[in-house]
N, C-alpha and C positions, 0 to 999 in steps of 0.2 A: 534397744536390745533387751528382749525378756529373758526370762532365767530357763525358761522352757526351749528356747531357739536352739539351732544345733551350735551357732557362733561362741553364744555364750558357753555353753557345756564345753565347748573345746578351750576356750579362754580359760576356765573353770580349773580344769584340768591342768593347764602350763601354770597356773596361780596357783594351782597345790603343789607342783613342783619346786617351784621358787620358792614358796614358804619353806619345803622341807628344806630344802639349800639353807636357806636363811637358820634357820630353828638349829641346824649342825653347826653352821660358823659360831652360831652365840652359844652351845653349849662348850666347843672347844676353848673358845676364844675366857669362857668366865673358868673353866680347869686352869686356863694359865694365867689368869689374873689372881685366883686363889694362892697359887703359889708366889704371887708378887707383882706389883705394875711393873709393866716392861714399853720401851718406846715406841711405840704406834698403835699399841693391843687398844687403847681406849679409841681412838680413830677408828680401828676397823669393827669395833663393836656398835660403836654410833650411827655407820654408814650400815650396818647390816641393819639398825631397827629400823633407821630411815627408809631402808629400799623395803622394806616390810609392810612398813607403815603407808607409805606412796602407795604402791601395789594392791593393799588392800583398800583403800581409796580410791581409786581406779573401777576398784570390782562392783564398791559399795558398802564393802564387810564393815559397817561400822565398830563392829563389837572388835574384830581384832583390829583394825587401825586403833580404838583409843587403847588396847593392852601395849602395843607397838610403841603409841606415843609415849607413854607411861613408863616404857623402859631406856627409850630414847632420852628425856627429860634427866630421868635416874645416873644413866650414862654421861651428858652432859654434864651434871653435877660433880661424879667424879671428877672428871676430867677439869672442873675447873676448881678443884680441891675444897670444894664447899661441904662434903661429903667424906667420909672417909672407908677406903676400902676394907672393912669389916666383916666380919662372918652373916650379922643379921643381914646387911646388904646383899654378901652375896647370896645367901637365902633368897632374900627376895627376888633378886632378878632369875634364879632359879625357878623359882615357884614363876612366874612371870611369863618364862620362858615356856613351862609346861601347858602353862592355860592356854597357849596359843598355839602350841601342837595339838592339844585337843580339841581347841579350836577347830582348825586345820581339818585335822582326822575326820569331824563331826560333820563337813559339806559333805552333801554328798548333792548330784547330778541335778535334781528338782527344784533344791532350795536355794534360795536368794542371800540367805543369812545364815552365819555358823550359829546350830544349837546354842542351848546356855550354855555355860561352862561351869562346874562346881567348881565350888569358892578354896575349896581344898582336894588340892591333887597331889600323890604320891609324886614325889622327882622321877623313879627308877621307872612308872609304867609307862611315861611319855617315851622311856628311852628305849622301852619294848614293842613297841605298836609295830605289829605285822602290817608292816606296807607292801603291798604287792610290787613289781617293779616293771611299771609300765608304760616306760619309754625310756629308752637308749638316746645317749647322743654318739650322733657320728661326724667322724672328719672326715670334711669335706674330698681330701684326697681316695678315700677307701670307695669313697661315692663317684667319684668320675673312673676311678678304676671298673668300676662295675658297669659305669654307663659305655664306658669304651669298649668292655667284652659282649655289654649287648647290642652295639653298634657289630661288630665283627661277625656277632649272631645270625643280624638279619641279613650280613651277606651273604654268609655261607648258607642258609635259607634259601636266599636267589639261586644261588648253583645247586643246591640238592631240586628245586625244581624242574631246573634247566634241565639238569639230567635225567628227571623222569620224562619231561618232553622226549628227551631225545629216544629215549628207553621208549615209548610211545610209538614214536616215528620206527623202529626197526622191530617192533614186535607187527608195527605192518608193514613191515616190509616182507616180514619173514610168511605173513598170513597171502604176502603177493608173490612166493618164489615158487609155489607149484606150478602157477600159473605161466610165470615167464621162463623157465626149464623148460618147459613143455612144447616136445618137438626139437629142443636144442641139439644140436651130433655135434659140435665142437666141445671138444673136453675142455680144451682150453679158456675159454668163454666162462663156462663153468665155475673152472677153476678158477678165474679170473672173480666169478660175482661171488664166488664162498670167501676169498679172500679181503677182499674188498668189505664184507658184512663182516667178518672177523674183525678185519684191523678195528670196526666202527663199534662194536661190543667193546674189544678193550679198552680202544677209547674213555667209551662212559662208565669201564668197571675200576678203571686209575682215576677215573676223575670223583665217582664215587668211593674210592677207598681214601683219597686225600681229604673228600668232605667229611668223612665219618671221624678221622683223625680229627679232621680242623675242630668239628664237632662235640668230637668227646673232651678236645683241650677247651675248649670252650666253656663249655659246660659244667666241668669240675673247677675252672678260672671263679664261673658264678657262686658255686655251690662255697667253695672253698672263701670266696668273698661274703658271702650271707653268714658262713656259720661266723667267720669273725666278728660280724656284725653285733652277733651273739655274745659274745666272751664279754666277761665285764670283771674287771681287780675285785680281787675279795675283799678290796678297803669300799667299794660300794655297799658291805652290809657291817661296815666294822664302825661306822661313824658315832653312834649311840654307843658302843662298848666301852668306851674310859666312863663317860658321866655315868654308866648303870653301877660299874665296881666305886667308884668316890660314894655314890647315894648308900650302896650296899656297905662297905665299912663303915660309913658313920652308924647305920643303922644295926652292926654286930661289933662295933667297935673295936673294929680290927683297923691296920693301915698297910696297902696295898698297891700298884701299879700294873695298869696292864701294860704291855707291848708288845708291838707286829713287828715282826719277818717275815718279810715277800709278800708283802700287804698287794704290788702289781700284780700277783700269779693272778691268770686270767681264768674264768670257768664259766661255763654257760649259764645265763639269766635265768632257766629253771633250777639247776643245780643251786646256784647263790641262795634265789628265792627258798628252796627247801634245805638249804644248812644252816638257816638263820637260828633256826630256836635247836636245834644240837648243840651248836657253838652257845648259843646264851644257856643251857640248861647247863652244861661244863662249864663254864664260869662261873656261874651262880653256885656251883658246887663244890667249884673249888676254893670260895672266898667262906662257904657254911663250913666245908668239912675239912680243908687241905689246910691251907694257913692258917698259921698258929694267933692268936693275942700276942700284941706287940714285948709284952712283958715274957711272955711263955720264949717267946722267940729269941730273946736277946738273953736269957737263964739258958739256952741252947748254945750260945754263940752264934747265934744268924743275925740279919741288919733287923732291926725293928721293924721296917717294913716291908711286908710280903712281894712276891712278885709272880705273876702270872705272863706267861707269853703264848700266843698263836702265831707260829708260823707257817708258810705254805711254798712250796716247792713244786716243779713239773720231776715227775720220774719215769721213764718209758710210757710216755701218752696216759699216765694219770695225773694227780695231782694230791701231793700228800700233806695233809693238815694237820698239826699236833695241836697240843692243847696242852701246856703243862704248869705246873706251879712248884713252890719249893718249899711247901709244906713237908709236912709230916710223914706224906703217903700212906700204906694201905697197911693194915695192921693185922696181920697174919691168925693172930691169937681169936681177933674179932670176927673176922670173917669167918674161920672154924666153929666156932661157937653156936654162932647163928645156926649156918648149914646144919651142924648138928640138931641143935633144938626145930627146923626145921623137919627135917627127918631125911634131907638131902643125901646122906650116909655117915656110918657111924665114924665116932673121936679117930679111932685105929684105922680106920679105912682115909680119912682124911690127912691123920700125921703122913699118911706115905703119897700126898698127892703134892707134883710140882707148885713150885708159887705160880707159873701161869695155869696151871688149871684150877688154883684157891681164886686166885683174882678176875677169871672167867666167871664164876658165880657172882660179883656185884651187877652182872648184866640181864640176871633170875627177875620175873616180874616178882617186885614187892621184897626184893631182897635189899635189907638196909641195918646199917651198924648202929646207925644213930637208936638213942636213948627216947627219943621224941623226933614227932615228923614237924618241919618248922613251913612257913611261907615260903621258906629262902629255894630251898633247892629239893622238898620233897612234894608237898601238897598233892599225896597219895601214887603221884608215879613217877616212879623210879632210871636209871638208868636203861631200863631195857625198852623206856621210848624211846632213848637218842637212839641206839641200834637199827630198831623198828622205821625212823625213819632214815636212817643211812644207808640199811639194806633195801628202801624202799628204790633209792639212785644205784643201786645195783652195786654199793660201796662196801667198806667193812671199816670193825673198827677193833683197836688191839689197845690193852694197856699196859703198860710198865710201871711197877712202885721199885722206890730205894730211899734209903734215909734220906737222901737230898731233895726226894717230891715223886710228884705223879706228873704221869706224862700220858695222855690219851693218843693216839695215833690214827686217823680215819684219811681211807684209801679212796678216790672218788674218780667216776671219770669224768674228763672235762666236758665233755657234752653228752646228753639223753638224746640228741636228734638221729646219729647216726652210729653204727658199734659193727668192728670187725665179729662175723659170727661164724663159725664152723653148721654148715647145710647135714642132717643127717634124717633117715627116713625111720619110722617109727607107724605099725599097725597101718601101713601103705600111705601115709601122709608125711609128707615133707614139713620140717622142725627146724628152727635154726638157738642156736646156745652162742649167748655172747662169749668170744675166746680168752677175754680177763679172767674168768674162771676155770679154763678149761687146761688141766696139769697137763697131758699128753689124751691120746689117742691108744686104747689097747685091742691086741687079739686075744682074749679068754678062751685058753680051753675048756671045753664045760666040765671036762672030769678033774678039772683043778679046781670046782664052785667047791667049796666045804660047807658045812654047816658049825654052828657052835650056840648053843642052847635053842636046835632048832633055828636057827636065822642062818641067811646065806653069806657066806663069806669069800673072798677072792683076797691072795697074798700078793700083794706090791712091794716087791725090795726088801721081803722082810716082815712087811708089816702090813696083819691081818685087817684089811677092809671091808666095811659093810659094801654088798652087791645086791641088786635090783633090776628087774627089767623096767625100762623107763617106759615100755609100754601097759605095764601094771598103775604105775604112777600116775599113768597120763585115761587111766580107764581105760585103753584098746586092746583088741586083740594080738597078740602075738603070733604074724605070720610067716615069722623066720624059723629056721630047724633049729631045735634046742642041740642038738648033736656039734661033733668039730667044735670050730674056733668062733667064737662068735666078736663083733666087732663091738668097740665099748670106749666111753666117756670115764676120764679119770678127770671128775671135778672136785676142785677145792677153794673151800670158802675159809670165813673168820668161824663159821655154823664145823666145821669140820671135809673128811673128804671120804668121798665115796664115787663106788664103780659102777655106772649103768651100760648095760647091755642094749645096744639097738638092731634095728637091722641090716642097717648099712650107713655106709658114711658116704659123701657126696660131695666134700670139698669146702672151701673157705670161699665167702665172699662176704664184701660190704654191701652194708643195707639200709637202708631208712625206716626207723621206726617209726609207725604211724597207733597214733587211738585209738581204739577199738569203740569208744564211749561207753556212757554212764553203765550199761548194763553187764558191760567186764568189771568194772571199778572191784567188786566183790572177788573175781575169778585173779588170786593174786600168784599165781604161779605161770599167768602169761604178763611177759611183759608189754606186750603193741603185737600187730603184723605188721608186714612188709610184702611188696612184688618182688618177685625176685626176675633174673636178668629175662628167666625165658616167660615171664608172663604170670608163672603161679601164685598163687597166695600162701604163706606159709607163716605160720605164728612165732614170736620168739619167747623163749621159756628164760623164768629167771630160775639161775643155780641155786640162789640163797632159796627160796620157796619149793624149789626141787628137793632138797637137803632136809628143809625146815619140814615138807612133808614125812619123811620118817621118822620113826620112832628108838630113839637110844635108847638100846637096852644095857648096855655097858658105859661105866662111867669113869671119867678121867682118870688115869692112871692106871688104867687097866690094861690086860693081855690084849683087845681088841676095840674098837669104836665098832659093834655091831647095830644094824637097824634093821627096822623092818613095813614095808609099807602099810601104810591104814588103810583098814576095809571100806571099799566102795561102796558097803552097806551098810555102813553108819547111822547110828537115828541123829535127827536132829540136835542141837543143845535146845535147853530150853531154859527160858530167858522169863523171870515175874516182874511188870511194871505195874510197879503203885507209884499213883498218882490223882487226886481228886478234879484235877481241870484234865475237862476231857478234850479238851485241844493237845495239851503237855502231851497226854496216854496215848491219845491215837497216833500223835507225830513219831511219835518213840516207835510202839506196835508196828506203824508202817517201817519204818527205815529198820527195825529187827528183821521185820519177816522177807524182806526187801532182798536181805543177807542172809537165806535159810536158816533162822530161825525160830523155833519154835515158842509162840509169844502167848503168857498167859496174862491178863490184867486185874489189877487191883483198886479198890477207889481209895482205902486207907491201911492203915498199918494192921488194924484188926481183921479186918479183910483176909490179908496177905497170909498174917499167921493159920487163916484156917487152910488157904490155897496150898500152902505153905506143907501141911499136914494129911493134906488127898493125893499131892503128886511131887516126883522129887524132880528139882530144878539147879541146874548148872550155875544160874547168876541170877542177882537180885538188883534191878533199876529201881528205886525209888527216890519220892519226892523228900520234903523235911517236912512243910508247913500242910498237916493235913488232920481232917477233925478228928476225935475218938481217939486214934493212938497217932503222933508224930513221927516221919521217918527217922528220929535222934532215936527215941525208947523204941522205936521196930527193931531196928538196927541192936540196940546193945540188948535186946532181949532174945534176939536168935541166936548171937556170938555167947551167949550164955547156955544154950540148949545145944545139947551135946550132936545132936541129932542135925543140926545145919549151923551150926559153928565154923564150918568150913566149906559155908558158900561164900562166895567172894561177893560185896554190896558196892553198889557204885549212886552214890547221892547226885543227882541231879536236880538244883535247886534255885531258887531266885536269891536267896540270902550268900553273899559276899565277900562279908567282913571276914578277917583273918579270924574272931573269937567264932563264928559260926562254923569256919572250915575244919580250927580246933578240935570244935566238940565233935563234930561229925566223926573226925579220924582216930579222937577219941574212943567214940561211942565202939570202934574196928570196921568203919567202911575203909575200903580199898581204896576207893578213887574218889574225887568229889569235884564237880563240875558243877559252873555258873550257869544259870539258864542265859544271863546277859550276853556271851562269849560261847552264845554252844553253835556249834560246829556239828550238823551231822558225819562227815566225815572225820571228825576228832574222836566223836562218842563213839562212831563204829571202832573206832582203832580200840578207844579204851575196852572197848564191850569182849571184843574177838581177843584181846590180851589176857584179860581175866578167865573169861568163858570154858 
């Protein structure tokens, strides 16, 4: 068996499984020995390196079977008291641990052997690694459920055939009745053969109205057994979360626990997969900025050590995830400050704004209290990723502070495959809007639209809303009479809520979102299409990118939330990469202009400055390590010049080290990304954030 075979690659793959299994048991397993040996923990820690160890034996991996043995030996040692359970130990088998998740991570399909592994690995990154999740187990019982309803399938198949047979048979009968009528003089006869082909049509229209029944239960039996198939407990991406907060206190030398509530609550494999780093960026946030030093803590009267909880709940077919800690919470004084100094609105405008519309600005790209941006929970971006990617699952997210802590609140639904959607027609094309966002359905009179600085307004209950035609939104023409009552979307997100006018509404139905592929990935205010029942092809709009498309011109705490759409004639942003490897510039250039873009290129920092001074640009990509001037002195010489001081700089570089991300954030880049970890789909998020 070569490494190239398809056998091996599959084996390949169930070995990486099993490692990650294994690599969780001994992270848990050494959090509870840290706090104390307890009766069997060194048994089950022994049999996890064993089965490790075997396994990678089996495969061939020598490098981790000897790390495996290595821990095993260690393990045995404890256990037969030659050894003593100590911090340097558990250190080691920590560090031990890591190397073999890197290990692990580092096969990939081709290779026979895991990469080296550096000799020193961070504890918390092993405990971060984005694993995609790609394979489910299932029980056994959910699996013959499923083969029994598709056994039942292909019977009701045989009768939906039968019945065209026979549907066959009396459409020639019917193509033979001129024929045999012809010349008939008994009515009765007559009468006799019209009845006779009658009773034979209903026949086959009761036996097809029973298959279409058997059929549609059938079918929703499968559909409704596949999506289950899907759900997976949010303790499948919660396994890493105690070891990253224990590595993160030692290393701010704080003392903390996390703990889950409704760690079963089930959500679908893509959801889980894309809530992983919200949930870790909230964490990590709340161990930097929420919880106090154990000292600080206990001068308060709280326990010495901190606590963080995620729980997760089903609530009317969503599923509500908190995030909270018993820190300190959000600091009223701070956040004003900022905003102020930011120019977000003035001291006087902001004393009179609620605490949820103050603590709605932590979610500002680039908005932050801290005094310094650290590794822990800034490294240039902010809370207004986690959002970005929450609203990406068509979710939301809400916060609450009080002196007992901060509490994040994020609304999701449990699966992206399918979503109740209200049908509405728009510029003669059929639209569907998922119903989780949609408040009600209205009739607008037009001569009730208002205006207020210039922008259109509509009063709901009191309270003046921004209105819009969604056919403006969507670039189409408006084929409906602006006159009368016109029909209208009262949608509302965490973004706010606003009234779009369409042309007609067409009803609710369920639907199946389907990809569009790579070449939508940009176009972020469709969410997928879908057929709908009669056949047509209709797109589904997300509300948050609906929303996020207009422009607030009134701010919190104001008489109105007015907005107003953006011109369809927009010129491009335009985007300067410097960069001296022209593989870096072009990959960049392509994946901008990719995303309408307008991309100018640089080769060094001196470069840029002249580029910099013939044409005026929205955002600045550049490298660090580049001849004549470095992207560090680019960077802190334009934040100096009055004149592009307030372009936003995003470092994308091969330098790593936490003292390199420093300087950069130092120097005033916004954002700073790894060339090792780059992600074209990350960098476009960061690009379009700042932009």
């Amino acid at each position: 068996m070569k490494a190239g075979d398809q056998e091996y690659q599959h084996l390949l793959q169930i070995f990486r499984e099993e490692c990650r299994e294994h690599v969780t048991k001994l992270n848990e397993g050494l959090l509870t020995l840290e706090q104390g040996p307890q009766d069997g923990l060194l048994d089950a820690l022994l049999r996890a390196a064993h089965s490790l160890k075997g396994a990678s034996r089996m495969m061939g991996l020598k490098e981790i079977e000897t790390m495996a043995h290595q821990m095993e030996s260690l393990f045995g040692e404890l256990k037969r008291g030659e050894k003593e359970t100590d911090g340097p130990i558990i250190e080691r088998l920590y560090r031990a641990v890591d190397e073999v998740a890197t290990a692990v991570e580092a096969l990939e399909g081709t290779e026979t052997k895991a990469k080296s592994v550096p000799q020193t690995v961070k504890p918390h990154q092993a405990s971060q690694a984005e694993e995609t999740l790609t394979t489910i187990r299932v029980e056994i019982e959910n699996l013959d459920t499923l083969v029994n309803l598709a056994g039942e399938l292909l019977v009701t198949k045989i009768g939906a055939f039968e019945n065209l047979r026979r549907l066959e048979e009396l459409l020639d009968a019917l193509k033979e009745w001129p024929r045999k009528v012809e010349g008939e003089i008994h009515p009765a006869r007559i009468r006799e053969k019209i009845e006779s082909l009658s009773s034979e049509i209903q026949t086959v229209f009761r036996q097809s109205t029973e298959n279409t029944f058997q059929l549609e239960r059938l079918v929703n039996g499968v559909h409704d057994g596949l999506q289950e198939l899907r759900l997976l407990p949010l303790s499948t991406i919660l396994g890493p979360f105690p070891r990253m907060v224990r590595d993160l206190c030692r290393e701010l030398e704080k003392k903390a626990e996390i703990v889950f509530q409704g760690a079963s609550t089930r959500l679908d494999k893509k959801v889980l997969e894309e809530l992983r780093e919200p949930l870790i960026h909230l964490v990590r946030n709340a161990l930097d900025h929420g919880i106090e030093a154990a000292d600080d803590r206990a001068n308060k009267g709280k326990p010495r050590q901190g606590k963080i909880e995620i729980a997760a709940r089903q609530e009317k077919g969503r599923v509500i995830v908190t995030v909270s800690d018993d820190g300190g919470g959000l600091k009223r004084e701070a956040i004003v400050h900022v905003a102020a100094n930011k120019g977000l609105a003035s001291l006087e405008e902001l004393a009179n704004w609620p605490d949820e519309a103050i603590w709605e600005l932590i979610f500002r790209p680039g908005f932050t209290t801290a005094s310094s941006v650290t590794e822990i929970s800034g490294r240039g971006v902010g809370l207004d990723a986690v959002v970005a990617r929450v609203e990406d699952l068509e979710g939301s997210i809400q916060v609450h502070s009080s002196a007992e802590g901060l509490t994040f609140t994020l609304s999701l639904p449990i699966t992206l495959s399918t979503a109740h959607t209200l049908l509405f027609q728009c510029g003669g094309e059929v639209f569907c809007l998922p119903t989780d966002a949609l408040e009600k359905t209205l009739l607008v009179p037009a001569v009730e639209i208002t205006t207020v600085e210039g922008k259109n307004v509509f009063v709901v209950d009191g309270e003046p809303l921004a209105f819009a035609w969604m056919a403006d939104l969507l670039g189409l023409p408006r084929t409906a009479e602006q006159n009368g009552s016109l029909p209208a979307l009262l949608i509302s997100t965490s973004r706010g809520r606003v009234v779009l006018a369409v042309e007609a509404l067409l009803g609710e139905e369920e639907v199946v979102l389907k990809g569009l592929g790579k070449l939508f990935d940009t176009v972020r205010i469709v969410l997928g299409g879908t057929i709908l029942g009669n056949g047509q092809i209709a797109l589904i709009l997300s509300a948050h990118e609906l929303i996020r498309s207009l422009s607030h011109q009134a701010r919190p705490g104001s008489a109105a939330s007015v907005v107003v759409r953006p011109q369809p004639t927009a010129e491009k942003k335009r985007i300067l990469v410097v960069d001296d490897s022209i593989t870096s510039r072009t990959l960049e250039k392509d994946i901008l202009e990719a995303a309408s873009f307008d991309v100018t290129t640089a080769v060094d920092g001196e470069e840029a400055l002249v580029k910099l001074y013939e044409k005026k640009f929205d955002l600045v990509v550049s490298d660090v390590q580049m001849p004549r001037m470095d992207g560090i002195t680019f960077t802190s010489t334009i934040k100096r010049i009055d004149r592009f001081k307030e372009i936003p700089v995003v470092l994308v570089t091969a330098l790593q080290s936490d003292g390199d991300k420093r300087r950069g954030l130092e120097a005033g880049a916004d954002a700073y990304i790894t060339k090792a970890a780059f992600d074209h789909r990350r960098f476009l998020e960061i690009v379009q954030r700042f932009a």
